[in-house]
DSSP file (Angstrom, degrees, kcal/mol; ACC not computed):
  #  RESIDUE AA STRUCTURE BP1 BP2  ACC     N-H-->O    O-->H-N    N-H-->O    O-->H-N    TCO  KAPPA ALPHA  PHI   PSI    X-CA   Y-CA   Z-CA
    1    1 A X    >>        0   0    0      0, 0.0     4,-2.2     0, 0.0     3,-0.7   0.000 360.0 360.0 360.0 -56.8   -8.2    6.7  -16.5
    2    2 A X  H 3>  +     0   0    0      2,-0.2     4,-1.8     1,-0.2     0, 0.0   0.876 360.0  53.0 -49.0 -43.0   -9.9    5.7  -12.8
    3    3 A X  H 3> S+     0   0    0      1,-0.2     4,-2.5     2,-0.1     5,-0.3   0.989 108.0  49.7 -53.2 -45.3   -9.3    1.8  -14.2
    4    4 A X  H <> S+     0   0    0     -3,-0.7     4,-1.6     1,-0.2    -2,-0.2   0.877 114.3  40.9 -64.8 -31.4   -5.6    2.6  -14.9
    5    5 A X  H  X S+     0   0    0     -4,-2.2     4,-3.2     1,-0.2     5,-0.4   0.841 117.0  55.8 -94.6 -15.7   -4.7    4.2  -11.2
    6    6 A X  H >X S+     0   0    0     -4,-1.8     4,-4.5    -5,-0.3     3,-0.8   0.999 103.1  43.0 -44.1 -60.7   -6.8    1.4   -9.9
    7    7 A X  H 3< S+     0   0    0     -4,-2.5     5,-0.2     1,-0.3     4,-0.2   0.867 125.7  52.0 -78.2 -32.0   -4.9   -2.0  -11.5
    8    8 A X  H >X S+     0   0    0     -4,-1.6     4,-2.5    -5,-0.3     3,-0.8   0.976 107.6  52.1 -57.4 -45.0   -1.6    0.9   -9.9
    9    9 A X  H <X S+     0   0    0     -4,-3.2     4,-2.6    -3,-0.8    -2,-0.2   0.964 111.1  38.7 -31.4 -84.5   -3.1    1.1   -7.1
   10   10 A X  H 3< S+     0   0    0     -4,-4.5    -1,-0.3    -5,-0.4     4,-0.3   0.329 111.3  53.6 -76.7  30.5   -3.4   -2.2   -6.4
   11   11 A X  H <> S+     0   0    0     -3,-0.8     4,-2.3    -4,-0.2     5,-0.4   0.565 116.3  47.8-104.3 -54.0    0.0   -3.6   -7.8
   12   12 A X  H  X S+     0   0    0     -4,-2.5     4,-0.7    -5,-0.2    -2,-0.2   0.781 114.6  45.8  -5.0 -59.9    1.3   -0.8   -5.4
   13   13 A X  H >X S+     0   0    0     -4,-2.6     3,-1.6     2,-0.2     4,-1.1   0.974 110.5  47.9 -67.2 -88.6   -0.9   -2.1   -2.9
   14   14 A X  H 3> S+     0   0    0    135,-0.4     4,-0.7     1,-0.3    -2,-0.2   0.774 112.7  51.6  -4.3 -78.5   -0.2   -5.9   -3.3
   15   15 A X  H 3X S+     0   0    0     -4,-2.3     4,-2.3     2,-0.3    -1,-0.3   0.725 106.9  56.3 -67.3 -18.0    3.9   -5.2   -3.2
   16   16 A X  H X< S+     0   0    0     -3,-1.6     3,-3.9    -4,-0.7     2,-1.1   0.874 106.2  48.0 -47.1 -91.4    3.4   -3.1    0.1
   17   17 A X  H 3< S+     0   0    0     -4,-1.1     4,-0.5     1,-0.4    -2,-0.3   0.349 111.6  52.6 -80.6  -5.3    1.9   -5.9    1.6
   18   18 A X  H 3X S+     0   0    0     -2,-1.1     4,-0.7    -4,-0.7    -1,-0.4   0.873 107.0  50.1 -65.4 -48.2    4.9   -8.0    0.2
   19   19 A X  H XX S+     0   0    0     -3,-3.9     4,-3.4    -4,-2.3     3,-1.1   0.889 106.8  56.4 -48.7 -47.9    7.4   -5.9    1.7
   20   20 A X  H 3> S+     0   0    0     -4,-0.4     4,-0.6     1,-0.3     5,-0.3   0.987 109.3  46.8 -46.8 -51.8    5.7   -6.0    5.1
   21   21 A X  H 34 S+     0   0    0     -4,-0.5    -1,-0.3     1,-0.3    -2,-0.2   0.732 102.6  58.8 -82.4  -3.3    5.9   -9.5    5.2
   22   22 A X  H XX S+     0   0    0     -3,-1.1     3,-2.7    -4,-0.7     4,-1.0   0.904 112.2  48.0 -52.8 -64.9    9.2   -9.4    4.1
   23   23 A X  H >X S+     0   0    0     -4,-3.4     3,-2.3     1,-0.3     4,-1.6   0.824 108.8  46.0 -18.9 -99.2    9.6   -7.3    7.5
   24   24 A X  H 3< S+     0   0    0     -4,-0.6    -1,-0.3     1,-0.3     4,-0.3   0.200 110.4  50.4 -67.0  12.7    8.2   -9.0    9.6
   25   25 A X  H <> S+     0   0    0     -3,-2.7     6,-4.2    -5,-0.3     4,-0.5   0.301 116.9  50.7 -94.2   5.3    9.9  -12.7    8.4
   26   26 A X  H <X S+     0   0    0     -3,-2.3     4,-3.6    -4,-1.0    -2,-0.2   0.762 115.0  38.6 -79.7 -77.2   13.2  -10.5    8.7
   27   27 A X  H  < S+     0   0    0     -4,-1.6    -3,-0.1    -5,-0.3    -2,-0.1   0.745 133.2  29.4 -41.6 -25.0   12.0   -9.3   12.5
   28   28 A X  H  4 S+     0   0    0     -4,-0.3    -1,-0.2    -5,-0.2    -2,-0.1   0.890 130.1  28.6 -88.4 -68.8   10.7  -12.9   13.2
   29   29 A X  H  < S-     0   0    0     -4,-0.5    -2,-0.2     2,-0.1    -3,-0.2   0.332  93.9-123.0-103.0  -7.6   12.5  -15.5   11.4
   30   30 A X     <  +     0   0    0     -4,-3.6     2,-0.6     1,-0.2    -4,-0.2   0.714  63.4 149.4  43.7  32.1   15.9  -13.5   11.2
   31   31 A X        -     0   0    0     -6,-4.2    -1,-0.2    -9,-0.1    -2,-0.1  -0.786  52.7-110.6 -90.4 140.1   15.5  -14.1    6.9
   32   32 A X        -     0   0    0     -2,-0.6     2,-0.2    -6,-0.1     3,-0.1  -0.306  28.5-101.2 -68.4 135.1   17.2  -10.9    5.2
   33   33 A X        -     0   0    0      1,-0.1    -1,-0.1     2,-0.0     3,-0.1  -0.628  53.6 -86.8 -62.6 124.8   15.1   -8.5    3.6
   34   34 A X        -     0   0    0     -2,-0.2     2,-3.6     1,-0.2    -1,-0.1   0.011  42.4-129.3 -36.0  97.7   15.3   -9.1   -0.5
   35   35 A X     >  -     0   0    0      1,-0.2     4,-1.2    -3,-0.1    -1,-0.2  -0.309  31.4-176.9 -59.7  84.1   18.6   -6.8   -1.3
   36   36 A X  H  > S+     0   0    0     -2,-3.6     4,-3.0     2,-0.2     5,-0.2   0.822  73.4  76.3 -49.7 -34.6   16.6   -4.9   -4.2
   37   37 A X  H  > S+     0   0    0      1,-0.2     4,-0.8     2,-0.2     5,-0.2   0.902  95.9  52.6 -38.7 -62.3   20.0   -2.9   -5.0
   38   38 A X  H >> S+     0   0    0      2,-0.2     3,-2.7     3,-0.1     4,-2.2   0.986 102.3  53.7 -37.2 -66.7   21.0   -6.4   -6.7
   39   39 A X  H 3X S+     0   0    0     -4,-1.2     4,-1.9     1,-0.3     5,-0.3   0.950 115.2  42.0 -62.1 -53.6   17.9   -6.6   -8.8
   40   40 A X  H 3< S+     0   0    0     -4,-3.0    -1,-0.3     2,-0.2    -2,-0.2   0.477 107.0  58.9 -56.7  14.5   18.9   -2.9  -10.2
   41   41 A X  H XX S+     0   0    0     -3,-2.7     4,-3.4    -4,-0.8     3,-3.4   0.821 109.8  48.1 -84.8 -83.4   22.5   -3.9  -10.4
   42   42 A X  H >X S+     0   0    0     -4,-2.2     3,-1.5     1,-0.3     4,-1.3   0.889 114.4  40.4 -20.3 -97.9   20.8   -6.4  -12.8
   43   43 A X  H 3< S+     0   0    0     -4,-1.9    -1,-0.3     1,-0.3     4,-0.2   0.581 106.8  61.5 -42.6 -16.3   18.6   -4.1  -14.8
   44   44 A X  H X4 S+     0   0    0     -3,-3.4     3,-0.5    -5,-0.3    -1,-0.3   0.794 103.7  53.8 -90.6 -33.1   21.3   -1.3  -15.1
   45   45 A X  H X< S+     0   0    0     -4,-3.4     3,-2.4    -3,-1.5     4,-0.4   0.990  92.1  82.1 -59.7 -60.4   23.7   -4.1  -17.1
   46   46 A X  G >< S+     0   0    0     -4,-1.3     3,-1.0     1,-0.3    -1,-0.2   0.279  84.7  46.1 -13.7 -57.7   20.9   -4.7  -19.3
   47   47 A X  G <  S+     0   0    0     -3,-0.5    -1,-0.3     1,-0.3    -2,-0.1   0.018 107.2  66.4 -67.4   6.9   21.4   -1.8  -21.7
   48   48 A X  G <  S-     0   0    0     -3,-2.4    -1,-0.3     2,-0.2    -2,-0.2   0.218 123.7-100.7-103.1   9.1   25.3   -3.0  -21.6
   49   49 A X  S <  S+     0   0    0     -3,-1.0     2,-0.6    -4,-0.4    -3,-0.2   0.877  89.6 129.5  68.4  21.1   24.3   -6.2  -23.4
   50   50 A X        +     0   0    0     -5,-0.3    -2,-0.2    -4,-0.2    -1,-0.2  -0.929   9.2 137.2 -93.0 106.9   24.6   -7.7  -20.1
   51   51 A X        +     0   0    0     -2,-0.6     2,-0.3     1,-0.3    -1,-0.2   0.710  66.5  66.7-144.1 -30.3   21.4   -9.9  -19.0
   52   52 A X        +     0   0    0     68,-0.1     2,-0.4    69,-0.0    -1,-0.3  -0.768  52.2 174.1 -70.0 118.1   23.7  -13.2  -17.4
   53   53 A X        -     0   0    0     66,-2.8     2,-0.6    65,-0.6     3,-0.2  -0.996  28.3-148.1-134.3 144.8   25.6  -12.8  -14.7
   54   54 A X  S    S+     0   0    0     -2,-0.4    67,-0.3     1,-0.3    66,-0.1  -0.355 101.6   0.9 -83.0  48.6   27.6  -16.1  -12.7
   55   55 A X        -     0   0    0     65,-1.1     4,-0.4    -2,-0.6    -1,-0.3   0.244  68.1-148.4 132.5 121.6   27.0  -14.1   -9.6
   56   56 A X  S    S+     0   0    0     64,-1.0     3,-0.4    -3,-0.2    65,-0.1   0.733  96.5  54.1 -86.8 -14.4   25.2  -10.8   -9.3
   57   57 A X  S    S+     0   0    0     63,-0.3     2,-0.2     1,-0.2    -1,-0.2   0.931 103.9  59.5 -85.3 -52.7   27.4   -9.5   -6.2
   58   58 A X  S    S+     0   0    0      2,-0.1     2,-0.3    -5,-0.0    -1,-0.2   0.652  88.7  85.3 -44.1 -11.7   30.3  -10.0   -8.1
   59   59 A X  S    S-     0   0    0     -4,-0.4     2,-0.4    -3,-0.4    -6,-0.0  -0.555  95.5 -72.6-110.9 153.8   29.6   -7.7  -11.0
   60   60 A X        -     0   0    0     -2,-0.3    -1,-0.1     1,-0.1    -2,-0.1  -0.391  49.2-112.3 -74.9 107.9   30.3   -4.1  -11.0
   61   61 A X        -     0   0    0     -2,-0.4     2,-0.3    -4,-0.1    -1,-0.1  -0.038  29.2-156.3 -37.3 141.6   28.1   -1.6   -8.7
   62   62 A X        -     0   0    0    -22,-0.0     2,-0.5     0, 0.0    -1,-0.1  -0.769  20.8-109.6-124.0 149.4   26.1    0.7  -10.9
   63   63 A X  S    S+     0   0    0     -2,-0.3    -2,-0.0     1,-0.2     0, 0.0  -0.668 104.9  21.8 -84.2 131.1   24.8    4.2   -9.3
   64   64 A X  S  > S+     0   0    0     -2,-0.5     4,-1.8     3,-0.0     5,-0.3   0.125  79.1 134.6 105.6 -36.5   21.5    4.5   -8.7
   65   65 A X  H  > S+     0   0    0      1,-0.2     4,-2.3     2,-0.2     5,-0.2   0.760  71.1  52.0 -27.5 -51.3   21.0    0.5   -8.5
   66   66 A X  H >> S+     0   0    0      2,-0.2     4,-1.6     1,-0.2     3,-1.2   0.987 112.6  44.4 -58.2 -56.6   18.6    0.7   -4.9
   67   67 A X  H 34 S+     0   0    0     -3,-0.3     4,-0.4     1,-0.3    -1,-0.2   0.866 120.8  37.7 -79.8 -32.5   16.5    3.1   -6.2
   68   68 A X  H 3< S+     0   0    0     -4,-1.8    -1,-0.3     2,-0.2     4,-0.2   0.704 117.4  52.3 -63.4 -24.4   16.1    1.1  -10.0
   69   69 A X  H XX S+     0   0    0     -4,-2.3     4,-4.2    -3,-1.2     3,-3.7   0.978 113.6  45.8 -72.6 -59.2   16.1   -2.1   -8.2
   70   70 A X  T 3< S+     0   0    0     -4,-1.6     4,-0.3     1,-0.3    -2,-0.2   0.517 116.0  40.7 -36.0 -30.8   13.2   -0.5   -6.0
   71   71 A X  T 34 S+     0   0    0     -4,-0.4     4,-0.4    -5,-0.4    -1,-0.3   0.283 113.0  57.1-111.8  -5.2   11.1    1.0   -8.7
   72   72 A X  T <> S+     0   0    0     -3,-3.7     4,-1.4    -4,-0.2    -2,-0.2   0.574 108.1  51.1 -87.2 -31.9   11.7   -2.4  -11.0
   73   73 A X  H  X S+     0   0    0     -4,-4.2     4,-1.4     1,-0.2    -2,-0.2   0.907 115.4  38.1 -74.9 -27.8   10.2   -4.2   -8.0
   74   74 A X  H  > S+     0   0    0     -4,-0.3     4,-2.2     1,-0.2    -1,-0.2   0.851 114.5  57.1 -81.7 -33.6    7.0   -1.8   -7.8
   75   75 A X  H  > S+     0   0    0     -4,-0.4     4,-1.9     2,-0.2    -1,-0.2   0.818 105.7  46.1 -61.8 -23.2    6.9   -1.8  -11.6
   76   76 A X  H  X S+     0   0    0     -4,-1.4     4,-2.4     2,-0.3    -1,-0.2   0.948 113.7  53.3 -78.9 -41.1    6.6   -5.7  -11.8
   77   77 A X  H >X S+     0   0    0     -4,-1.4     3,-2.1     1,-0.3     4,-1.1   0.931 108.6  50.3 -53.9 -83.0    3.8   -5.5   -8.9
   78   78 A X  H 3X S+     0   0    0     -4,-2.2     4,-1.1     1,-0.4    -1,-0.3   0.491 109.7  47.2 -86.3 -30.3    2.0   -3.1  -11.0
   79   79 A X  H 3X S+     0   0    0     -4,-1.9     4,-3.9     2,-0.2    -1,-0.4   0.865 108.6  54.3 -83.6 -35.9    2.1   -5.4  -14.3
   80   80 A X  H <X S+     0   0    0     -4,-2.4     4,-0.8    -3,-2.1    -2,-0.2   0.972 110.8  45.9 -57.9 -39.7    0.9   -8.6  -12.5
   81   81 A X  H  X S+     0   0    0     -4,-1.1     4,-1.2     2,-0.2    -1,-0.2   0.896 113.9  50.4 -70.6 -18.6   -2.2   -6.5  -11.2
   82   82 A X  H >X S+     0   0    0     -4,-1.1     3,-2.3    -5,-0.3     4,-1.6   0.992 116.3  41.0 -64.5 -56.8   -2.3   -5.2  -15.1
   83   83 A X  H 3< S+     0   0    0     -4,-3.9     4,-0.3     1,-0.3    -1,-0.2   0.636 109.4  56.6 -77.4  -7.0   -2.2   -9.0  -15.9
   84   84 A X  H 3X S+     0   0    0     -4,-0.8     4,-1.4    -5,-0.2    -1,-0.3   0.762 114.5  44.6 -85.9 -14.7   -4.7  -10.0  -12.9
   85   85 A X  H <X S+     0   0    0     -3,-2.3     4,-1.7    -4,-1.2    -2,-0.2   0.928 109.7  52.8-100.7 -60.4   -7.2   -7.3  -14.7
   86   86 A X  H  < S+     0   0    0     -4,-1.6    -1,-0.2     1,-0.2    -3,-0.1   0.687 114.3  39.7 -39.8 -22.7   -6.6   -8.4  -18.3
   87   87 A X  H  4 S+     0   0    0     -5,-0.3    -1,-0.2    -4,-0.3    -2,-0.2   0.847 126.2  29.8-100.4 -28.6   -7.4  -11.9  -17.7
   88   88 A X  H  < S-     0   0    0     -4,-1.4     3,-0.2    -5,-0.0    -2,-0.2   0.281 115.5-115.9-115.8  14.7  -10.5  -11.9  -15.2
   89   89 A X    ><  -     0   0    0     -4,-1.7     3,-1.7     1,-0.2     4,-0.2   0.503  28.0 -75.3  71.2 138.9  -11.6   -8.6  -16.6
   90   90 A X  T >> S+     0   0    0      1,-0.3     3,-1.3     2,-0.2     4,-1.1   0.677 122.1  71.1 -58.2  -3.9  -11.9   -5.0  -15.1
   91   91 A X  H 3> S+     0   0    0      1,-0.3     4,-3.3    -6,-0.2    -1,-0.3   0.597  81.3  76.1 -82.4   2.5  -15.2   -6.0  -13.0
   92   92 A X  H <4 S+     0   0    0     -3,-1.7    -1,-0.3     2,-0.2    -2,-0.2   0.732  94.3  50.2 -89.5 -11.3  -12.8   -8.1  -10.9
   93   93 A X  H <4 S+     0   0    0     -3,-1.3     3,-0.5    -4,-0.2    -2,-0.2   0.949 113.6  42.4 -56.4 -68.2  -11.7   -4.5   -9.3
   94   94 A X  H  < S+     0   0    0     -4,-1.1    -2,-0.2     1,-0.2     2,-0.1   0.829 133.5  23.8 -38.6 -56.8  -15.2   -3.7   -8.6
   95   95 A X  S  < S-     0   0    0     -4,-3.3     2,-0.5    63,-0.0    -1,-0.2  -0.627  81.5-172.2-124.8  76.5  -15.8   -7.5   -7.3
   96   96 A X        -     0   0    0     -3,-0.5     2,-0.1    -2,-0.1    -3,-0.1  -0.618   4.8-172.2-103.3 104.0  -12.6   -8.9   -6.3
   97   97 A X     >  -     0   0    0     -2,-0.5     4,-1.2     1,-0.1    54,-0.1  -0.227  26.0-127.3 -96.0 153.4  -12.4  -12.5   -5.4
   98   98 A X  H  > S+     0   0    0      1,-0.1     4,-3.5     3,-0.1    53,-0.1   0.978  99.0  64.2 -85.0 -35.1   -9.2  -14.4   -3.7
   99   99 A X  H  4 S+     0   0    0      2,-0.2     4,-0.3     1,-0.2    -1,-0.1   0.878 103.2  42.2 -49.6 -48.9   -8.8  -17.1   -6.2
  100  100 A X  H >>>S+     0   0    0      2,-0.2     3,-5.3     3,-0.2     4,-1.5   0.999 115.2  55.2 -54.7 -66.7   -7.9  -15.1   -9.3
  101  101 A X  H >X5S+     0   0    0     -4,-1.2     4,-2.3     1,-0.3     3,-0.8   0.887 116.1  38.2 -29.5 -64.8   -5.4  -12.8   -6.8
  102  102 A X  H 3X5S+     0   0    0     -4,-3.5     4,-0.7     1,-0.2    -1,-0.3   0.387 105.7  63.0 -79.7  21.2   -3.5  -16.1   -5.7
  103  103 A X  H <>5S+     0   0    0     -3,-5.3     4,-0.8    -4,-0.3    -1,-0.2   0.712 114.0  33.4-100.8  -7.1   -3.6  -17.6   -8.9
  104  104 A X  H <X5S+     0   0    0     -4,-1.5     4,-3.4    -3,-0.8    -2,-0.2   0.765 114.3  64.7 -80.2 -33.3   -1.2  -14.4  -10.3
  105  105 A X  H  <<S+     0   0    0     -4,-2.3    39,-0.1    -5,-0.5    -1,-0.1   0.931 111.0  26.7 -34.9 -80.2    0.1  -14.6   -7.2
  106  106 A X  H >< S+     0   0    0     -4,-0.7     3,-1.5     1,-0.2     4,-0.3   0.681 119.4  59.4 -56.2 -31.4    1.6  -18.1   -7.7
  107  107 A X  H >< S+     0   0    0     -4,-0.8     3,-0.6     1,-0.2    -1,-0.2   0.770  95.1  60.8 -74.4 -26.6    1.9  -17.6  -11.3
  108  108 A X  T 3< S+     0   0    0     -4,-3.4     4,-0.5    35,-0.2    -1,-0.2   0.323  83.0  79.9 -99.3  31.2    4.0  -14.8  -10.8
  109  109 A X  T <> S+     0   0    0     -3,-1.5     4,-1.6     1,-0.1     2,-0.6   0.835  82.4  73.6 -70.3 -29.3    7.0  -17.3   -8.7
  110  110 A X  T <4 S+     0   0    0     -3,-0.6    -1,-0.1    -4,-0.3    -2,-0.1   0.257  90.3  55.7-101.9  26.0    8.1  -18.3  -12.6
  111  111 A X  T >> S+     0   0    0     -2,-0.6     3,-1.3     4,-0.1     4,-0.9   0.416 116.9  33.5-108.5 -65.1   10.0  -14.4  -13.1
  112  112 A X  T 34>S+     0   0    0     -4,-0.5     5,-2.5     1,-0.2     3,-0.4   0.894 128.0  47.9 -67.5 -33.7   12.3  -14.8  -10.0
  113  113 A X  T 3<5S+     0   0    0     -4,-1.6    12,-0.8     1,-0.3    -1,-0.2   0.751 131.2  12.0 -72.9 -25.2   12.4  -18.8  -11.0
  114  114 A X  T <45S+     0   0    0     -3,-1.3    -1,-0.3    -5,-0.2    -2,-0.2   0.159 139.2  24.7-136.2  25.0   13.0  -18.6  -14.5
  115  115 A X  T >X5S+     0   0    0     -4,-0.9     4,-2.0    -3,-0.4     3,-0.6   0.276 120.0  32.6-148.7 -89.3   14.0  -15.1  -15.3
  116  116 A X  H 3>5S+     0   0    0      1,-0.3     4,-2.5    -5,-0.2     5,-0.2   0.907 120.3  46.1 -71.1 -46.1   15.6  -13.0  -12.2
  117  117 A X  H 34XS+     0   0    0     -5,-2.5     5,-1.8    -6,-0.3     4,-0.3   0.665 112.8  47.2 -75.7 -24.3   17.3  -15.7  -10.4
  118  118 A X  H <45S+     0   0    0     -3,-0.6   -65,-0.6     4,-0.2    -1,-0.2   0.763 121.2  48.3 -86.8 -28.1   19.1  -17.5  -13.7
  119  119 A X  H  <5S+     0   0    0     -4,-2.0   -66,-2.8   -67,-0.2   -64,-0.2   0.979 107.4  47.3 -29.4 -72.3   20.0  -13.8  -14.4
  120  120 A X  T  <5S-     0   0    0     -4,-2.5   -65,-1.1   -68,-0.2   -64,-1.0   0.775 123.7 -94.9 -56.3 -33.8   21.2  -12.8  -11.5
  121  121 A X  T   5S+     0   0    0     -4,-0.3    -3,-0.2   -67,-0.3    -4,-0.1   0.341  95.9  98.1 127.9 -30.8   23.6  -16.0  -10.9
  122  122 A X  S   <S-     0   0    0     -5,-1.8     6,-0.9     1,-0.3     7,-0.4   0.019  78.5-117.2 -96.3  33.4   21.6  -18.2   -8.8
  123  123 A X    >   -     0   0    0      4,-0.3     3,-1.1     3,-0.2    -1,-0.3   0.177  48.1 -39.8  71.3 157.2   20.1  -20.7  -11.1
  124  124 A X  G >  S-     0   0    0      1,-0.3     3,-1.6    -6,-0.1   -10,-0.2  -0.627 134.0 -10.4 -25.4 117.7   16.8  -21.8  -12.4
  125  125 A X  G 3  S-     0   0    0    -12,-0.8    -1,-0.3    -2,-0.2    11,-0.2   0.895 133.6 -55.0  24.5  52.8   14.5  -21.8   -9.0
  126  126 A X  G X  S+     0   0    0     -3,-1.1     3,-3.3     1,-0.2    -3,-0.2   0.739  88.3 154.5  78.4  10.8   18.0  -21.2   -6.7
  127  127 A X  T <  S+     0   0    0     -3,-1.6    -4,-0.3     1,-0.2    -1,-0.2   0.939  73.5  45.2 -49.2 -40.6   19.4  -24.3   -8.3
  128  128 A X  T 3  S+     0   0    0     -6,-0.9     2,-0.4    -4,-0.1    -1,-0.2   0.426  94.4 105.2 -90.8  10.0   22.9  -22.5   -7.4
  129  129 A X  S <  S-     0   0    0     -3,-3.3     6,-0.2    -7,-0.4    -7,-0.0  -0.924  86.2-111.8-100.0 118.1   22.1  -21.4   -4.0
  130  130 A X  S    S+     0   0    0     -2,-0.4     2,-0.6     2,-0.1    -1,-0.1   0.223 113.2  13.9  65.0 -73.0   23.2  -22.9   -0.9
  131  131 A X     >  +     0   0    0      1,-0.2     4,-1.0     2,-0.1    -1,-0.1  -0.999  64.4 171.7-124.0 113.5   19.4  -24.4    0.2
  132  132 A X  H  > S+     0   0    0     -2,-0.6     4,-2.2     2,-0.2    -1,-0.2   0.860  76.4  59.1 -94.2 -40.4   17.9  -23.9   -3.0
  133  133 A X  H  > S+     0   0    0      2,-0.2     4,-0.9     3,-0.2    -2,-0.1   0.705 113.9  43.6 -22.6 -36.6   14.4  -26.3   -1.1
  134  134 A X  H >> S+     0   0    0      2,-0.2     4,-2.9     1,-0.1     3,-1.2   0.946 116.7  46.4 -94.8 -65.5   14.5  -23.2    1.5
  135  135 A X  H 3X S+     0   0    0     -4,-1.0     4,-5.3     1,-0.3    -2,-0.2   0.767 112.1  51.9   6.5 -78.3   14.9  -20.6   -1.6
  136  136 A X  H 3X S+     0   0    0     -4,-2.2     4,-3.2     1,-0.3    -1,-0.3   0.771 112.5  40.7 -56.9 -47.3   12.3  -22.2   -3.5
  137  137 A X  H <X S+     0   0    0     -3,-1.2     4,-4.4    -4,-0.9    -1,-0.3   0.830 109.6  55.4 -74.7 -42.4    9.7  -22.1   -0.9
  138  138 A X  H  X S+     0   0    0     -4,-2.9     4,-1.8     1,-0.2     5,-0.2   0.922 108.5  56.3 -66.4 -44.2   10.3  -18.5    0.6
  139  139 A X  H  < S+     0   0    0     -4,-5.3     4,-0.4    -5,-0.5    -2,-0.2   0.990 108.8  41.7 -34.9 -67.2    9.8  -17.4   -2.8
  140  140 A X  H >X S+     0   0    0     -4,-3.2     4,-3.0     1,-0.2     3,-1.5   0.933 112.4  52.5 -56.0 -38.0    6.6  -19.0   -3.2
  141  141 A X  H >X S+     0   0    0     -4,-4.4     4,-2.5     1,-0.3     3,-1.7   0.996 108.5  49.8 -60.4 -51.0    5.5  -18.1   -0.2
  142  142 A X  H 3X S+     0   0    0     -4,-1.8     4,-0.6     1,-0.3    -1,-0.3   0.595 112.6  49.4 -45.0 -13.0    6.4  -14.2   -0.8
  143  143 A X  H <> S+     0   0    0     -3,-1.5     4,-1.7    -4,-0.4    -1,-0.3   0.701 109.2  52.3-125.5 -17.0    4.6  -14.5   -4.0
  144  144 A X  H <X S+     0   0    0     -4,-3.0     4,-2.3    -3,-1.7    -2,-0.3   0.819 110.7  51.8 -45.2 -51.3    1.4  -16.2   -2.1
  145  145 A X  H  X S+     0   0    0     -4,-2.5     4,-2.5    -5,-0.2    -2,-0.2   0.899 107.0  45.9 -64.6 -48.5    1.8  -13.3   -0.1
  146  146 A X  H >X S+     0   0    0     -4,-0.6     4,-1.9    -5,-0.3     3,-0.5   0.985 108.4  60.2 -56.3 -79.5    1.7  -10.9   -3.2
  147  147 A X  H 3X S+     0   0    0     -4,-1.7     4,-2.1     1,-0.3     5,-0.3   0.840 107.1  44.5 -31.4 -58.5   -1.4  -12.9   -4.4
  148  148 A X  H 3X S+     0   0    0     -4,-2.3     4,-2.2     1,-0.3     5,-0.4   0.957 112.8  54.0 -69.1 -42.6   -3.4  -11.9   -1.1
  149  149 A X  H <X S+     0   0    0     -4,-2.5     4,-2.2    -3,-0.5  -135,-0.4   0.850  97.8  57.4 -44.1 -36.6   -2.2   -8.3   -1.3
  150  150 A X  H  X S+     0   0    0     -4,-1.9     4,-3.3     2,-0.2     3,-0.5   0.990 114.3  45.6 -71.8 -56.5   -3.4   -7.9   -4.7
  151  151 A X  H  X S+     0   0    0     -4,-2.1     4,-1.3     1,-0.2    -2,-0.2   0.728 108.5  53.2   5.9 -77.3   -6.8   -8.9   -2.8
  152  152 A X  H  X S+     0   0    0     -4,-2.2     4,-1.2    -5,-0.3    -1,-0.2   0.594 108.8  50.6 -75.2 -31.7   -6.4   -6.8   -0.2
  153  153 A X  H  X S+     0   0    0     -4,-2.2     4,-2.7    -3,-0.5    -2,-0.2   0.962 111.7  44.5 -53.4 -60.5   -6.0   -4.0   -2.4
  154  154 A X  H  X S+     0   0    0     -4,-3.3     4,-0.5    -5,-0.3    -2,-0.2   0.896 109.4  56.1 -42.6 -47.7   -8.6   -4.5   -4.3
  155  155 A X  H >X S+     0   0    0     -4,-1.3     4,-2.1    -5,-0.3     3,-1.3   0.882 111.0  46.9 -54.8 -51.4  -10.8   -5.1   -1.4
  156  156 A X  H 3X S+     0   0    0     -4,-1.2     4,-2.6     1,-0.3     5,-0.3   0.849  99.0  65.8 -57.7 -49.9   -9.8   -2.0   -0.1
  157  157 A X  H 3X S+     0   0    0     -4,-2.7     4,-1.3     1,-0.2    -1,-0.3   0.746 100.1  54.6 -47.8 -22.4  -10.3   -0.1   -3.1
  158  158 A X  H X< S+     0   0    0     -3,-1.3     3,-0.7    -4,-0.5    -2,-0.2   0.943 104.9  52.1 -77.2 -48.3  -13.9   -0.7   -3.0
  159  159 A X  H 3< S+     0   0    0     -4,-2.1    -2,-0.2     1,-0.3    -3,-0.1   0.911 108.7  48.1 -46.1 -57.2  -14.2    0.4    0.3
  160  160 A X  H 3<        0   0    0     -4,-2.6    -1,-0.3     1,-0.2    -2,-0.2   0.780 360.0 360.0 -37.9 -43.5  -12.8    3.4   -0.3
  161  161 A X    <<        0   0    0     -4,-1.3    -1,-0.2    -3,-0.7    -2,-0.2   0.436 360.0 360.0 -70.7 360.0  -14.9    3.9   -3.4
């Protein structure tokens, strides 16, 4: 049970420490914080037979959508740290190295690239957005950023421990 609320922990952990940096490129860079409300928009069609949408603002508000979009976004953190723990094995908690963290990190741009975003309306990697090159890149970075939080989770967890 203390393995499972770890690998929570630190997907928790790891998607904090996206969201900050989401902040602070908002507070900085003037880029808008990721309207989550969308992604539950998204997830609430799902159970219509819905999973395509030619534009995900266009498509009919669902109730509740922030707070499913919000709790899809923690859940997704929280299965990449399941999937950073299944692949380099639970002693990577214990002894938690940055390479494994940024390589789920970077392995987890191909959901928004090939999943949420052709969902959603915007293409394959943001092919249908405006700067799909600027897209593409804040993505990655954001999901670099995720990589070093799952790290910095870990890291932390030890300390704590």
């Amino acid at each position: 049970m203390n393995d499972l609320l770890n690998v929570v922990l630190i997907g928790i952990g790891a998607t904090a420490v996206m969201d900050l940096w989401s902040l602070m490129r908002q507070a900085l860079l003037r880029i808008p914080m990721p309207n989550y409300g969308l992604l539950g928009r998204w997830i609430a069609h799902m159970p219509r037979g819905r999973f395509r949408h030619n534009s995900i603002k266009d498509s009919a508000a669902v109730r509740g959508e922030a707070i499913l979009g919000w709790l899809t976004h923690y859940l997704v953190g929280i299965t990449f740290a399941a999937m950073l723990v299944a692949i380099w094995g639970m002693a990577w908690i214990g002894l938690p190295t940055i390479a494994p963290a940024l390589a789920v990190g970077v392995g987890s741009v191909t959901a928004p690239f090939f999943l949420m975003q052709p969902g959603m309306g915007a293409g394959i990697a943001a092919s249908r957005t405006p700067h799909p090159a600027s897209a593409r890149l804040q993505s990655l970075i954001t999901h670099i950023v995720f990589g070093c939080g799952l790290y910095i989770a870990a890291r932390i967890i030890v300390l704590i421990a």
